[in-house]
LUMLUMDREN-2810 file (N, C-alpha, C; in Angstrom, 1 decimal):
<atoms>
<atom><aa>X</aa><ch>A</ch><at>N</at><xx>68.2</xx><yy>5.6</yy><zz>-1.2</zz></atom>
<atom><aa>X</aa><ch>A</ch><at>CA</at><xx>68.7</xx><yy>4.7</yy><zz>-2.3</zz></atom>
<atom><aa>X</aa><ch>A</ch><at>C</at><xx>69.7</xx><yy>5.5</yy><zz>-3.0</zz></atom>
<atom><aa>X</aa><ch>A</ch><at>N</at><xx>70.9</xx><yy>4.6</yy><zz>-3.6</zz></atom>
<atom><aa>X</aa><ch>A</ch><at>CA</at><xx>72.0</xx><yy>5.6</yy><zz>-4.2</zz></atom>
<atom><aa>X</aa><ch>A</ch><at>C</at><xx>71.9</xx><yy>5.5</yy><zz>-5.5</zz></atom>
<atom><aa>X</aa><ch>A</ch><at>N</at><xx>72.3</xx><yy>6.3</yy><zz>-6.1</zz></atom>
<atom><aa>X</aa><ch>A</ch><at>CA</at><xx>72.0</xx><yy>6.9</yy><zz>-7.4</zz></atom>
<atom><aa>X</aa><ch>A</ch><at>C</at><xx>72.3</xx><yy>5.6</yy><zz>-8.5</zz></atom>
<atom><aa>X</aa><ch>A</ch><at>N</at><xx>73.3</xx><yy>4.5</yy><zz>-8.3</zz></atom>
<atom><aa>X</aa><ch>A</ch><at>CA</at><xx>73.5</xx><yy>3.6</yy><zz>-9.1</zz></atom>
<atom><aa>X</aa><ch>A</ch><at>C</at><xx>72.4</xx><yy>2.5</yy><zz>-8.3</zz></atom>
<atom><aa>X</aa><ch>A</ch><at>N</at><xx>71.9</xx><yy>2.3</yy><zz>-7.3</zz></atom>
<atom><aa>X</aa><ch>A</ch><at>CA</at><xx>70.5</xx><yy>2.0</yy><zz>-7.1</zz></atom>
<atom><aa>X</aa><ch>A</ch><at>C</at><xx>69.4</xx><yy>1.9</yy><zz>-7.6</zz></atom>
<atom><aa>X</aa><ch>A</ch><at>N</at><xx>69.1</xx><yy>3.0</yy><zz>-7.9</zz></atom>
<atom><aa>X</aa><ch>A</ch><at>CA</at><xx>68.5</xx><yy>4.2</yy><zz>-8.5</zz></atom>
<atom><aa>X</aa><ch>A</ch><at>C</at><xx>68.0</xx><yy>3.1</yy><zz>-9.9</zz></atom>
<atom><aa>X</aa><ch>A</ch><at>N</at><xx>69.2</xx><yy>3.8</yy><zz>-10.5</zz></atom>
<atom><aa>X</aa><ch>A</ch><at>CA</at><xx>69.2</xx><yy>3.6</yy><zz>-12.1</zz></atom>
<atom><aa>X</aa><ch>A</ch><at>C</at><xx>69.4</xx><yy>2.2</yy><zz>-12.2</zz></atom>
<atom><aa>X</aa><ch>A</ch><at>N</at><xx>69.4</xx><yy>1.2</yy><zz>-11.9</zz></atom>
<atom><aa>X</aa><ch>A</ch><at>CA</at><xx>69.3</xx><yy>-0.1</yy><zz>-11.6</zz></atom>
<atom><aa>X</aa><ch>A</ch><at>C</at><xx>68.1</xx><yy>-0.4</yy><zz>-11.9</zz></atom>
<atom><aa>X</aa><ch>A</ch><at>N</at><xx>67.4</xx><yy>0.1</yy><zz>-10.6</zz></atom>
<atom><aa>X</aa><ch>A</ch><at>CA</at><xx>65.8</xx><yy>-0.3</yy><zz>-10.4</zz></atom>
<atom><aa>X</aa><ch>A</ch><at>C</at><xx>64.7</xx><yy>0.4</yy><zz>-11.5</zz></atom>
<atom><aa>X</aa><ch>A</ch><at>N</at><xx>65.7</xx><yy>1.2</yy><zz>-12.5</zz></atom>
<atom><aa>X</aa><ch>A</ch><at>CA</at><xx>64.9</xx><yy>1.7</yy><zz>-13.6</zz></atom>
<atom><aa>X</aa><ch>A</ch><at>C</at><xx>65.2</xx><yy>0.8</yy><zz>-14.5</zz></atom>
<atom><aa>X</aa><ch>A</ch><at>N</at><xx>66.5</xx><yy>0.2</yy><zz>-15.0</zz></atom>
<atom><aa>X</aa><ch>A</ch><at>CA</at><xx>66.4</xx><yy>-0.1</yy><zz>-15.6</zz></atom>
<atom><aa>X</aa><ch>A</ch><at>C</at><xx>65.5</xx><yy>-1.5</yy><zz>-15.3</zz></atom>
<atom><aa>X</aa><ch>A</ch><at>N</at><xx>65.8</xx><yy>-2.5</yy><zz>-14.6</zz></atom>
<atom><aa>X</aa><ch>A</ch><at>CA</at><xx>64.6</xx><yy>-3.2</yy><zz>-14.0</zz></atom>
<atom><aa>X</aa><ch>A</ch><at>C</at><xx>63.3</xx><yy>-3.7</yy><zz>-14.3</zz></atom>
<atom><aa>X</aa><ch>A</ch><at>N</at><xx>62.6</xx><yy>-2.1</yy><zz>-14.3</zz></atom>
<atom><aa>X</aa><ch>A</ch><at>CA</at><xx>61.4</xx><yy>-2.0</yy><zz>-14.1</zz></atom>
<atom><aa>X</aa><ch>A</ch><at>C</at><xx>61.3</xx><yy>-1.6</yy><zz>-15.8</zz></atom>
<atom><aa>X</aa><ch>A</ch><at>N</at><xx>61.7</xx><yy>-1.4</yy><zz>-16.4</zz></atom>
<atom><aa>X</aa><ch>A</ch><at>CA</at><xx>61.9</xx><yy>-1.1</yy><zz>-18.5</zz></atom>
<atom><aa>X</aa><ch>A</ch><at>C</at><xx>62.1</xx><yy>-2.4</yy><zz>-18.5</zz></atom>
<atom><aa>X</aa><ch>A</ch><at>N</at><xx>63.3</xx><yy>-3.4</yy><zz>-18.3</zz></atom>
<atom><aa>X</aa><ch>A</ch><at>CA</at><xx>63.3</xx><yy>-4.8</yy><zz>-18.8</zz></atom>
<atom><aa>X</aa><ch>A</ch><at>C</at><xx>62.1</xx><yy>-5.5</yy><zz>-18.5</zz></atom>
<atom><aa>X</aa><ch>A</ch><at>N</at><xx>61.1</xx><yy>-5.4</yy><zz>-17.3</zz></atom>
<atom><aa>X</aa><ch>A</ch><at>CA</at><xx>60.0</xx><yy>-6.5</yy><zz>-16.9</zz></atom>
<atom><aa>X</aa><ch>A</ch><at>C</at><xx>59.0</xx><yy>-5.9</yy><zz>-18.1</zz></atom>
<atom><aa>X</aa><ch>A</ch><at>N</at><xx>58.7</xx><yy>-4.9</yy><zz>-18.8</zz></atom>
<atom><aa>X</aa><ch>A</ch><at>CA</at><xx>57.7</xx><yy>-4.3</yy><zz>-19.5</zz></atom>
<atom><aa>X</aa><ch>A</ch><at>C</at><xx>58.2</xx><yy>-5.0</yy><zz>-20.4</zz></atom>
<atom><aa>X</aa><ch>A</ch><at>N</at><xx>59.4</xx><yy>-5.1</yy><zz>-21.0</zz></atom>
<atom><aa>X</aa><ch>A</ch><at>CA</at><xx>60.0</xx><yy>-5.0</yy><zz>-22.4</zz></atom>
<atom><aa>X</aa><ch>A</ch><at>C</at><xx>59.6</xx><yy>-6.9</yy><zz>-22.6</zz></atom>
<atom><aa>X</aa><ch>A</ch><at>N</at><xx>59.9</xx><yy>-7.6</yy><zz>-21.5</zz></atom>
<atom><aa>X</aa><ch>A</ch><at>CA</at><xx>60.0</xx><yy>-9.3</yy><zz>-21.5</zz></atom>
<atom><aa>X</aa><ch>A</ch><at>C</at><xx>57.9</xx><yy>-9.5</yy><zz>-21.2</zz></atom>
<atom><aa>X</aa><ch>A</ch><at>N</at><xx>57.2</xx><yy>-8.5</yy><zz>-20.9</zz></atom>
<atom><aa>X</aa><ch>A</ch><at>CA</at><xx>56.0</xx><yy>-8.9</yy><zz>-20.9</zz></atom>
<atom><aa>X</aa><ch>A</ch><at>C</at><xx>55.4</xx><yy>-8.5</yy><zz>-22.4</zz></atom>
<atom><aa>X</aa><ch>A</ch><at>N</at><xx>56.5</xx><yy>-7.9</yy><zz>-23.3</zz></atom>
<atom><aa>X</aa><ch>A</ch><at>CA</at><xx>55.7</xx><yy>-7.2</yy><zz>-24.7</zz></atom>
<atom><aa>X</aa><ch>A</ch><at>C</at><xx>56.6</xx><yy>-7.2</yy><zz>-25.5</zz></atom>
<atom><aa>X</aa><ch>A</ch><at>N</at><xx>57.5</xx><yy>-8.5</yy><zz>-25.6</zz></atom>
<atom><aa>X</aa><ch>A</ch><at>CA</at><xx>58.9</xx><yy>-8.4</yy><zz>-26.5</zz></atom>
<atom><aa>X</aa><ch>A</ch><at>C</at><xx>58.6</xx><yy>-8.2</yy><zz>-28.0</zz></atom>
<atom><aa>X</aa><ch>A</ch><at>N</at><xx>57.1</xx><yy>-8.6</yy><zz>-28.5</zz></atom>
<atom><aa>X</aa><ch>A</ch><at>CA</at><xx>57.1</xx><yy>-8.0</yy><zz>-29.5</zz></atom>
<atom><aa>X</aa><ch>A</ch><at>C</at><xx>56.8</xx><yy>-6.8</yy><zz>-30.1</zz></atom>
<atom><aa>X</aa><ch>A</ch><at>N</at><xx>57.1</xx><yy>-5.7</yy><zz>-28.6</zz></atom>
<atom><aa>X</aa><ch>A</ch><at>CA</at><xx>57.1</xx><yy>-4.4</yy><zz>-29.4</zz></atom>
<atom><aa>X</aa><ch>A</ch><at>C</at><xx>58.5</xx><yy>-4.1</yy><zz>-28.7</zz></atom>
<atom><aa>X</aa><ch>A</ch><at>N</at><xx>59.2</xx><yy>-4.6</yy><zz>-29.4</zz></atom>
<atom><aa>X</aa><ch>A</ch><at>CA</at><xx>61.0</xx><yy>-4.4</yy><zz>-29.5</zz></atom>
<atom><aa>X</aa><ch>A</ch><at>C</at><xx>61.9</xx><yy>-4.9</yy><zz>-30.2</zz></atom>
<atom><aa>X</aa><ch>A</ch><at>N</at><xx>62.9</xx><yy>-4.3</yy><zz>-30.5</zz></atom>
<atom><aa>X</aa><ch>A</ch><at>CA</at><xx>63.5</xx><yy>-5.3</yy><zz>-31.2</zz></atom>
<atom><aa>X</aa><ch>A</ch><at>C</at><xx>65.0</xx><yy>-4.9</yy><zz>-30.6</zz></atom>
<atom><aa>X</aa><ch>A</ch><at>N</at><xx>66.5</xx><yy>-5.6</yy><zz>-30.6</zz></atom>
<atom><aa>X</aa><ch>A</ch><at>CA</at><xx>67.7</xx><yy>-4.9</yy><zz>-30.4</zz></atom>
<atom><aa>X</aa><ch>A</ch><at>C</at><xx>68.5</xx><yy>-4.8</yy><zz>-32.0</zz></atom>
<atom><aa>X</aa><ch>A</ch><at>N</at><xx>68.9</xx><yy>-4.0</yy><zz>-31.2</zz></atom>
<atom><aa>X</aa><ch>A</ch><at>CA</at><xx>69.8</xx><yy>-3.4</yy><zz>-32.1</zz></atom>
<atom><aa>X</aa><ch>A</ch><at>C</at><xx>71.5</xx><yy>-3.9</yy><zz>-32.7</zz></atom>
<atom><aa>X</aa><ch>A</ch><at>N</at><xx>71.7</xx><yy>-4.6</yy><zz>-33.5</zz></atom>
<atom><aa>X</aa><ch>A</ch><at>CA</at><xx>72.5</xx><yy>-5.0</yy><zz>-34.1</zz></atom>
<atom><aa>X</aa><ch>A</ch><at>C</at><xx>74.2</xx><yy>-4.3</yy><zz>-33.7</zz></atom>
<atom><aa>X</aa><ch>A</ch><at>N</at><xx>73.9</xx><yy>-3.0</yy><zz>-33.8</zz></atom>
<atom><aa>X</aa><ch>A</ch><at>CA</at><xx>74.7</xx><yy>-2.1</yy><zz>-33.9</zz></atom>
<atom><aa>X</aa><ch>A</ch><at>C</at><xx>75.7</xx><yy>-2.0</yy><zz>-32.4</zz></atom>
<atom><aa>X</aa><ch>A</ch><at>N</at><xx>74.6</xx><yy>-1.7</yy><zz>-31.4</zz></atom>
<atom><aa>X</aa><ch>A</ch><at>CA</at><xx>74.9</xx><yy>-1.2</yy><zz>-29.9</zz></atom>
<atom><aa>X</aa><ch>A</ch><at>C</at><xx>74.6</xx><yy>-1.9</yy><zz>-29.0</zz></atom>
<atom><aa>X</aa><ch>A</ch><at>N</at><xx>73.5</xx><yy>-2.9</yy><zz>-29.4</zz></atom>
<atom><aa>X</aa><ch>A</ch><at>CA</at><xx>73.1</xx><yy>-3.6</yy><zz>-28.2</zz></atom>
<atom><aa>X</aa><ch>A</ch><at>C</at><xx>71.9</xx><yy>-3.3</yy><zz>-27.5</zz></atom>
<atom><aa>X</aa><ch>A</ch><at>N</at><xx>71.0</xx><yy>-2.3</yy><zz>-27.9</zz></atom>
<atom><aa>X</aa><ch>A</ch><at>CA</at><xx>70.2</xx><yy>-1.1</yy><zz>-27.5</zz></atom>
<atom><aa>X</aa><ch>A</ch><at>C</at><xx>68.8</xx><yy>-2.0</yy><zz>-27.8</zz></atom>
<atom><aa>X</aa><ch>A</ch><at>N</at><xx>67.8</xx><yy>-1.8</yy><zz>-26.9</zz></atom>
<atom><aa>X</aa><ch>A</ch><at>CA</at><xx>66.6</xx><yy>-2.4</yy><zz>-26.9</zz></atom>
<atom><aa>X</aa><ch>A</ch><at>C</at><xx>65.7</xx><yy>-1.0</yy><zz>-27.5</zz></atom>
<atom><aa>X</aa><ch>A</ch><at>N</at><xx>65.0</xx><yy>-1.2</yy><zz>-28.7</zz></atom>
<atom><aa>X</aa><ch>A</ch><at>CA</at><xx>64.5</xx><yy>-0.1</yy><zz>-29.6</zz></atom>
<atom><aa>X</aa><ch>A</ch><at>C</at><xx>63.0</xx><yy>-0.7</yy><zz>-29.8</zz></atom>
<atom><aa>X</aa><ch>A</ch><at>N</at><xx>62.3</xx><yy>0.4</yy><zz>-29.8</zz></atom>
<atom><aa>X</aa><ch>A</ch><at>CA</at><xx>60.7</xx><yy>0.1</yy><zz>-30.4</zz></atom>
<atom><aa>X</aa><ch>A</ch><at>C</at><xx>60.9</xx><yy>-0.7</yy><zz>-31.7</zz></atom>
<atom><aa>X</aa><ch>A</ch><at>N</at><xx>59.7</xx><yy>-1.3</yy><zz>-32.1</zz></atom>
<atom><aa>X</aa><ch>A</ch><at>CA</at><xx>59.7</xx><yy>-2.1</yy><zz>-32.8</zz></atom>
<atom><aa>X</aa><ch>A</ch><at>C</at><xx>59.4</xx><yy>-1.4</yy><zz>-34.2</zz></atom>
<atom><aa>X</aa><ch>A</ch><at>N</at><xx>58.7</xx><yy>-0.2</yy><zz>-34.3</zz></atom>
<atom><aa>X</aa><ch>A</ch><at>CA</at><xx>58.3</xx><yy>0.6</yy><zz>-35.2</zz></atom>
<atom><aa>X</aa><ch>A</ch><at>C</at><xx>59.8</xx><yy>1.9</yy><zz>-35.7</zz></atom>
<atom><aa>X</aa><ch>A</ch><at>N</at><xx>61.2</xx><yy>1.5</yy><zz>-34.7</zz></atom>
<atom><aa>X</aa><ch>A</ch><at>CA</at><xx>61.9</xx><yy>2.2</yy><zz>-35.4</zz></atom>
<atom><aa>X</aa><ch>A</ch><at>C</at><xx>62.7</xx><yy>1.4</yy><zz>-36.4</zz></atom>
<atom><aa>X</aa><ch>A</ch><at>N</at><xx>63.4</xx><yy>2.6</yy><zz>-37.3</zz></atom>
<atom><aa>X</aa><ch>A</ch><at>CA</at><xx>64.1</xx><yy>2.4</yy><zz>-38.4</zz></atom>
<atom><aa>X</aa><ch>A</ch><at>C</at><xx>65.4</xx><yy>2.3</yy><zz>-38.2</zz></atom>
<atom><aa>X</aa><ch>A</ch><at>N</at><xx>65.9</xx><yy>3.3</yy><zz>-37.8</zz></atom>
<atom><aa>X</aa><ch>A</ch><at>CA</at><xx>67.1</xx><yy>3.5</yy><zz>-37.5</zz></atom>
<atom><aa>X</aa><ch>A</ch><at>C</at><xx>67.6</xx><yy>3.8</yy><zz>-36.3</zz></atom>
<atom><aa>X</aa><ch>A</ch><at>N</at><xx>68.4</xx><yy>3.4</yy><zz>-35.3</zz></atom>
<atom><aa>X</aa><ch>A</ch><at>CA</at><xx>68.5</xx><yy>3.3</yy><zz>-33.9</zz></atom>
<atom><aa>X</aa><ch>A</ch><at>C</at><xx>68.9</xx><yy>4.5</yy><zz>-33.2</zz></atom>
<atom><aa>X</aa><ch>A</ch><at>N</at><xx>68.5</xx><yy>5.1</yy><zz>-32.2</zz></atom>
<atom><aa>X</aa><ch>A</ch><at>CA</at><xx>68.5</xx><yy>6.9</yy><zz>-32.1</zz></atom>
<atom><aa>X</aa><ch>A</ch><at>C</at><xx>69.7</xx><yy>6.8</yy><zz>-30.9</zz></atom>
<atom><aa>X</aa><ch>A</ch><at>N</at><xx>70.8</xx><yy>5.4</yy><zz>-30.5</zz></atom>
<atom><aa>X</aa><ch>A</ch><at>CA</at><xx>71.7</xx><yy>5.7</yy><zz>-30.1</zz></atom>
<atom><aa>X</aa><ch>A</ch><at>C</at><xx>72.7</xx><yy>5.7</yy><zz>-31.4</zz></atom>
<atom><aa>X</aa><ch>A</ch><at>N</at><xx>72.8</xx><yy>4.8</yy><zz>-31.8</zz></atom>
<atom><aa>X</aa><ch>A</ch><at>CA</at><xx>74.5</xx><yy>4.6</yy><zz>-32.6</zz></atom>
<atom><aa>X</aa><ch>A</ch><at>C</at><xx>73.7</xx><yy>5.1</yy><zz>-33.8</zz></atom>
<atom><aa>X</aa><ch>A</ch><at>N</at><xx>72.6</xx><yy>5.1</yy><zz>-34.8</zz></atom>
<atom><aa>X</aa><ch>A</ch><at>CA</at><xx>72.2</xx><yy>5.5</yy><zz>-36.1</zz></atom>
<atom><aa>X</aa><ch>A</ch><at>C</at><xx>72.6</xx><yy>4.2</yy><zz>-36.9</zz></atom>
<atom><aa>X</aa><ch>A</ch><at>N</at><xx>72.2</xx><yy>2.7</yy><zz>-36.1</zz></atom>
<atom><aa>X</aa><ch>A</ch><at>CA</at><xx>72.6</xx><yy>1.7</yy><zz>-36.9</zz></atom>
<atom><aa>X</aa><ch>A</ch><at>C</at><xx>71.4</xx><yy>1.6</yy><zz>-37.7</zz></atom>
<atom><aa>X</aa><ch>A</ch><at>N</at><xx>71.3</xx><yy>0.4</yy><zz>-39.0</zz></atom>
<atom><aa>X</aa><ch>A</ch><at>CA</at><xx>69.7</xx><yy>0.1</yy><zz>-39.1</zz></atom>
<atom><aa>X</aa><ch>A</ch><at>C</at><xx>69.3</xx><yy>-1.5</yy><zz>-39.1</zz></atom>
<atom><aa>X</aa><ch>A</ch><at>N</at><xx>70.5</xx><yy>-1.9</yy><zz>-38.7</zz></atom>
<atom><aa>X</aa><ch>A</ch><at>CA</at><xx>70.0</xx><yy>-3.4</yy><zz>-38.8</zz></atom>
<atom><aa>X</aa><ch>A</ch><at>C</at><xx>69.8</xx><yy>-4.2</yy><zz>-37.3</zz></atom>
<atom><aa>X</aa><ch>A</ch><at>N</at><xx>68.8</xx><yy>-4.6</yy><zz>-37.0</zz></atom>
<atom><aa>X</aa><ch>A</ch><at>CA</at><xx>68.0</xx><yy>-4.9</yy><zz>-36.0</zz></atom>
<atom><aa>X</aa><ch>A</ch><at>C</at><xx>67.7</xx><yy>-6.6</yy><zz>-35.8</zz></atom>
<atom><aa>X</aa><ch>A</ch><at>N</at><xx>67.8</xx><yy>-7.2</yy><zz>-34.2</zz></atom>
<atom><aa>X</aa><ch>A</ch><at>CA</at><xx>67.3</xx><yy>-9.0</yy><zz>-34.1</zz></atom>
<atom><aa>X</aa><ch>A</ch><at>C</at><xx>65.9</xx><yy>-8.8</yy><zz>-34.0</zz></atom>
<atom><aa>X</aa><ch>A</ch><at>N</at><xx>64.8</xx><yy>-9.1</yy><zz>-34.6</zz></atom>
<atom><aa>X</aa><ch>A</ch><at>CA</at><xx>63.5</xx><yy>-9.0</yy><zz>-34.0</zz></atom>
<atom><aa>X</aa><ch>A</ch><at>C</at><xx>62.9</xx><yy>-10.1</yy><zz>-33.3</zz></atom>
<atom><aa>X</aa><ch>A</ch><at>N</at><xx>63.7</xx><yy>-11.4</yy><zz>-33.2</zz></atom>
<atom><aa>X</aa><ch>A</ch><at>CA</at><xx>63.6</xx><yy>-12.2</yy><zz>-32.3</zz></atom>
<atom><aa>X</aa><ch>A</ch><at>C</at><xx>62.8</xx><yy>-12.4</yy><zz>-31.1</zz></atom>
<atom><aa>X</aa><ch>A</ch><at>N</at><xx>61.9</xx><yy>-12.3</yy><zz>-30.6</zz></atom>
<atom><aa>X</aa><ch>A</ch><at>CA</at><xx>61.2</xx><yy>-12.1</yy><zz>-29.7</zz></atom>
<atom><aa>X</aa><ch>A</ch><at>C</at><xx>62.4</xx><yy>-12.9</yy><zz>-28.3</zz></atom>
<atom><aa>X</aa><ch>A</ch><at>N</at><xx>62.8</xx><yy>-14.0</yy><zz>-28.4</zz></atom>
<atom><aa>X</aa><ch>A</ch><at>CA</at><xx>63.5</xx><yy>-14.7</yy><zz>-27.0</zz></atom>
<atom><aa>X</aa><ch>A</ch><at>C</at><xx>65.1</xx><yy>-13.9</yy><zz>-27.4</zz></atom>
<atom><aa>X</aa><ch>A</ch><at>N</at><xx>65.1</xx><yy>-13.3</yy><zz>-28.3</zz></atom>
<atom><aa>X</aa><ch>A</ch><at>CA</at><xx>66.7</xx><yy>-12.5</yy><zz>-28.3</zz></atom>
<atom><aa>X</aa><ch>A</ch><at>C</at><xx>66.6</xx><yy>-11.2</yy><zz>-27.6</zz></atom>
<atom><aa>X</aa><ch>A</ch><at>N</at><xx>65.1</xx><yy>-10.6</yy><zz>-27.7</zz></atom>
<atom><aa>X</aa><ch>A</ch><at>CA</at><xx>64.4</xx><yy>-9.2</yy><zz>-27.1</zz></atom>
<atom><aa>X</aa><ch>A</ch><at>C</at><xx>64.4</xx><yy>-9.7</yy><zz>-25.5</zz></atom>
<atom><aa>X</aa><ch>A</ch><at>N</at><xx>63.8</xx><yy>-10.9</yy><zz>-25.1</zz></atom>
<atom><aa>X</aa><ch>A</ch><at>CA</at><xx>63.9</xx><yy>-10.9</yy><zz>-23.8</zz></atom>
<atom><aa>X</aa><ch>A</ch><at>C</at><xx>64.7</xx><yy>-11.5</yy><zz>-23.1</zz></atom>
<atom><aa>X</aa><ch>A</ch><at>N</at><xx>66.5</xx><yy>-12.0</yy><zz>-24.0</zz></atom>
<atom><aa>X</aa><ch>A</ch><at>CA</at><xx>67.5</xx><yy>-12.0</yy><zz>-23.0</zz></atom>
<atom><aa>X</aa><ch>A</ch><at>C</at><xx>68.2</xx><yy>-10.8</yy><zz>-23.5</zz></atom>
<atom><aa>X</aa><ch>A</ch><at>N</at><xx>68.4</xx><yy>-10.0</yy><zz>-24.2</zz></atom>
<atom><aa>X</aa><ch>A</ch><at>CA</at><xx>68.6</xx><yy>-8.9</yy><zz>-24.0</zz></atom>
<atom><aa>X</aa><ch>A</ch><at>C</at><xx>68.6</xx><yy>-7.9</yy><zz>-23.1</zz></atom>
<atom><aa>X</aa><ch>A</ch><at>N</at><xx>67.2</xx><yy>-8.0</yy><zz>-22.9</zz></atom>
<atom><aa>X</aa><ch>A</ch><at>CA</at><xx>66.5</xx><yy>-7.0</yy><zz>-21.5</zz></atom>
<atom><aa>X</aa><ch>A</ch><at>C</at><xx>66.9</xx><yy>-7.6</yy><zz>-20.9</zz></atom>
<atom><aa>X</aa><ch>A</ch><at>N</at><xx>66.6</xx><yy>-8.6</yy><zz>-20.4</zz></atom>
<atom><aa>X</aa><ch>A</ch><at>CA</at><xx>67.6</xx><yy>-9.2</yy><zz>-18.6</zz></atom>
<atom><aa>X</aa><ch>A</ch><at>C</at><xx>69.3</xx><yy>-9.4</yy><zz>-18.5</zz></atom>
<atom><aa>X</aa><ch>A</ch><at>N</at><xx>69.4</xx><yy>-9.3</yy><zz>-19.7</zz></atom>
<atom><aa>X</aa><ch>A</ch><at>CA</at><xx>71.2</xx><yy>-8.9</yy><zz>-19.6</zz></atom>
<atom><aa>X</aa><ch>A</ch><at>C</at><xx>71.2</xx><yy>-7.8</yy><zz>-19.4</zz></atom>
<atom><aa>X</aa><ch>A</ch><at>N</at><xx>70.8</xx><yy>-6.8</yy><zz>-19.8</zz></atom>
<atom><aa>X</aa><ch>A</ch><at>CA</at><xx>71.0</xx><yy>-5.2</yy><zz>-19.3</zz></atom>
<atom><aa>X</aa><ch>A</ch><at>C</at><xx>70.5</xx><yy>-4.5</yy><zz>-18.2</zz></atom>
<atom><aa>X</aa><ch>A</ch><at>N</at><xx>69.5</xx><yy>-5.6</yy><zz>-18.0</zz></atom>
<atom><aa>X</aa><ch>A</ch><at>CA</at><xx>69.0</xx><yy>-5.2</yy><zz>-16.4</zz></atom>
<atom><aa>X</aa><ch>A</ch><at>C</at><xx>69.0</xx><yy>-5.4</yy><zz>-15.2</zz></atom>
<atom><aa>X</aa><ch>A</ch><at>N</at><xx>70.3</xx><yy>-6.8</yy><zz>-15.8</zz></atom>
<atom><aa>X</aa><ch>A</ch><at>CA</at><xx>71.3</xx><yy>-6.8</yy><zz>-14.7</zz></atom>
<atom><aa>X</aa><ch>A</ch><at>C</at><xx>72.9</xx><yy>-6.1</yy><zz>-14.2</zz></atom>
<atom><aa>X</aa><ch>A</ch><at>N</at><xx>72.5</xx><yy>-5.1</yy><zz>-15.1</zz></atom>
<atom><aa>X</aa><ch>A</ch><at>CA</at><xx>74.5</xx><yy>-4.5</yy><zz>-15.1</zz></atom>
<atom><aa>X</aa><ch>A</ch><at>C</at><xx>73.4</xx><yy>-3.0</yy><zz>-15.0</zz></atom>
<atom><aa>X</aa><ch>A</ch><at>N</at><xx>75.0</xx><yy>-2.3</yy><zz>-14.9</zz></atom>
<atom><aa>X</aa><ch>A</ch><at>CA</at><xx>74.8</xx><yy>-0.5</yy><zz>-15.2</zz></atom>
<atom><aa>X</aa><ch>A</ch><at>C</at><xx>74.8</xx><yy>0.0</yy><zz>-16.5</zz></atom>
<atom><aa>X</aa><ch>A</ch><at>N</at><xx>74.4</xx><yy>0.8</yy><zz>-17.0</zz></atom>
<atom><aa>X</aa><ch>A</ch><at>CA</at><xx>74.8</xx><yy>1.4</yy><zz>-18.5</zz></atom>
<atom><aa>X</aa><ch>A</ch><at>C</at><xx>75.8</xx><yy>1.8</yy><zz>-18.5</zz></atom>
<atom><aa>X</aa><ch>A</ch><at>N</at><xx>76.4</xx><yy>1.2</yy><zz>-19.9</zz></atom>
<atom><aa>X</aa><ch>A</ch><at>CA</at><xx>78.0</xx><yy>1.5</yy><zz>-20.2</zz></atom>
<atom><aa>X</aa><ch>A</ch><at>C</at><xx>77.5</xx><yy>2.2</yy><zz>-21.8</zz></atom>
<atom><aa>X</aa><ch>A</ch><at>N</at><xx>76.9</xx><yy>2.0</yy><zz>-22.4</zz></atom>
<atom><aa>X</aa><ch>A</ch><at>CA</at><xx>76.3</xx><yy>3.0</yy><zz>-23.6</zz></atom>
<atom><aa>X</aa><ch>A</ch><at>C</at><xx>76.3</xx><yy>4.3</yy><zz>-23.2</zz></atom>
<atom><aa>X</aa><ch>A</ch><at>N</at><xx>76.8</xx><yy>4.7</yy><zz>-24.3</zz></atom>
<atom><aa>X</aa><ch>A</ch><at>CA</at><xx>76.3</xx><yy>6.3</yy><zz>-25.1</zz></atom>
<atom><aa>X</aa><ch>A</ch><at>C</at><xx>74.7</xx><yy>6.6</yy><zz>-25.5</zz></atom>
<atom><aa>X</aa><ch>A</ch><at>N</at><xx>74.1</xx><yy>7.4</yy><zz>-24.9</zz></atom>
<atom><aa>X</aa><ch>A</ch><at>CA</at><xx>72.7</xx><yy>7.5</yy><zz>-25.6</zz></atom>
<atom><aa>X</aa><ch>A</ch><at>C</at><xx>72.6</xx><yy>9.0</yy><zz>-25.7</zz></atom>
<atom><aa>X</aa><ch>A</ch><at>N</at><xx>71.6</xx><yy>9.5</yy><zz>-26.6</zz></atom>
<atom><aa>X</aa><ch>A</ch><at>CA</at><xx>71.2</xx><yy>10.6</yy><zz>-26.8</zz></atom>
<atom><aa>X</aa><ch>A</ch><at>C</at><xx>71.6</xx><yy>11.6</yy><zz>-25.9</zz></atom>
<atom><aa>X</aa><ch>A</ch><at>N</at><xx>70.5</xx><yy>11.5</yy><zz>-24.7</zz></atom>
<atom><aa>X</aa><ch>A</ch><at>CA</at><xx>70.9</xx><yy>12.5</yy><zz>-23.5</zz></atom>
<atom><aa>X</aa><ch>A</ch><at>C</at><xx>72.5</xx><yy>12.5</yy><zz>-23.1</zz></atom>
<atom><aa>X</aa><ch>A</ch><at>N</at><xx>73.2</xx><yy>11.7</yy><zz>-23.4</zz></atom>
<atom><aa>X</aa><ch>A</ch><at>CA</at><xx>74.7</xx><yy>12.3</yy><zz>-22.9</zz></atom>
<atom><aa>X</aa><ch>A</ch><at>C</at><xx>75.3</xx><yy>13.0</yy><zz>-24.1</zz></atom>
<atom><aa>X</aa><ch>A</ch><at>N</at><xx>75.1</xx><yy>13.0</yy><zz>-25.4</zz></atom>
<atom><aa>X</aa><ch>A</ch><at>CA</at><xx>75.4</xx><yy>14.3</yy><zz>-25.7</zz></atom>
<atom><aa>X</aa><ch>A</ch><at>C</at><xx>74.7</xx><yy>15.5</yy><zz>-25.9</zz></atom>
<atom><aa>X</aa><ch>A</ch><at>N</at><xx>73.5</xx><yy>15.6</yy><zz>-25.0</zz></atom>
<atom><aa>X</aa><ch>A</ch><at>CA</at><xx>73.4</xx><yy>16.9</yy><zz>-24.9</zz></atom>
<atom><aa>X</aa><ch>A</ch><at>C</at><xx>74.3</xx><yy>18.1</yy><zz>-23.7</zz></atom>
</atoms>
C-alpha cells in the first residue's frame, strides 16, 4: 500500500469513530480541523471559536476523509 494510501485509510478509519461519537467533537471555525469536544483552543491554527453541531461534526469527517491533508498541524512544525 502507498504512502498516500496509507494516510487515506487513516484518515478513514478517525472519520468512522468521529461520525459514530460526533458528540465528542466539535470543528473548528478557524481551519476546518475536527477537535475534541473538551478543547478550548484548537492545537492547529490556535483558533477558539468552534461548530458543535453534531450533523456539521459528521459531514465534516466525511469531507476530510475523502481528500488528503492539505493542513498544517502540529507535527509539521516540528
Amino acid at each position: 500500500m502507498s504512502k498516500e494510501n496509507t494516510a487515506l485509510a487513516e484518515r478513514a478509519k478517525r472519520a468512522r469513530r468521529i461520525v459514530k461519537n460526533p458528540n465528542l467533537y466539535k470543528v473548528c471555525m478557524g481551519c476546518d480541523s475536527i477537535v475534541a469536544s473538551k478543547v478550548n483552543i484548537c492545537p492547529n491554527c490556535h483558533a477558539y471559536r468552534f461548530e458543535c453541531n453534531e450533523d456539521a461534526v459528521v459531514n465534516q469527517a466525511r469531507a476530510l476523509s475523502s481528500r488528503e491533508q492539505n493542513s498544517v498541524v502540529a507535527e509539521d512544525l516540528l
